[in-house]
Structure formats: C-alpha cells, structure tokens
N, C-alpha and C positions, 0 to 999 in steps of 0.2 A: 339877627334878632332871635331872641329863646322868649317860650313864653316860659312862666314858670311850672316845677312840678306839681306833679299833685296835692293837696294838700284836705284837710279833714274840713267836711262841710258845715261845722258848727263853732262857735265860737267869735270874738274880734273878726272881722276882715282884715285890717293892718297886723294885726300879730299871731294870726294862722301859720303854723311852721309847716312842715311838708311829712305826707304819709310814710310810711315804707317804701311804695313806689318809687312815691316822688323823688326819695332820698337815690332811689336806684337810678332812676330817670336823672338826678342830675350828675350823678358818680360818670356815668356812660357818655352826656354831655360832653364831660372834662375831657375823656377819654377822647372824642372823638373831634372837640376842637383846639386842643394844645398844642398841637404841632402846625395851625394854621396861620402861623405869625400873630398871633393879636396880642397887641399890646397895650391895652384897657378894657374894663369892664364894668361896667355902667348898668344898675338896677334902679326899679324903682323902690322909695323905702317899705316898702311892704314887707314882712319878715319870711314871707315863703319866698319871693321874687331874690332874695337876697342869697338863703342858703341854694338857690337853683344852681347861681354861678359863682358860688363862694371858691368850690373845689378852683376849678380854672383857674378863678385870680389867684389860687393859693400856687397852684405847676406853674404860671406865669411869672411866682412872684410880684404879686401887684394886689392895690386894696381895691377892695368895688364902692366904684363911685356911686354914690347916691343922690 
C-alpha cells in the first residue's frame, strides 16, 4: 500500500493533482516497486491518489484500477 504524493493544499479534494514533490515522490515509487512482480494497481479515484501509481502501472503495463 502507497499513500499518495504530495499534493497542493487548496483547491477540490477529489481533483487535487500532486506537487513537484509529489511528482518526484511517485517517479521513485516506480522506480523502487517495478521489479517487485506486481501485477495490478489499484487507486482510489482521487486524482492525486491516481497520478501517485500511474508511473508503475505504465513499467508494468497495466491500467490502475479505480
């Protein structure tokens, strides 16, 4: 389980995208869970929660489930 990254404190809650960081924070994510055999990815819809593990499902080839 990942929570997700950072993301800007103003704005929607459901459609808050992810800061600089966050984008860092989930770039490294990928990096560090891709070669762990997983083979689904599962977010909630929230639009920060989503670009957290997009990377991954993209090196896994696989769409994240909602």
């Amino acid at each position: 389980m990942v929570r997700h990254g950072d993301s800007p404190k103003e704005g929607n809650e459901r459609e808050r995208g992810l800061t600089e960081k966050g984008m860092s924070d989930a770039k490294r994510i990928a990096e560090v869970l891709h070669l762990e055999g997983i083979s689904a990815v599962a977010s909630s819809p929230y639009v920060r929660s989503i670009l957290t593990v997009q990377e991954l499902a993209n090196q896994i080839e696989q769409e994240v489930l909602v």
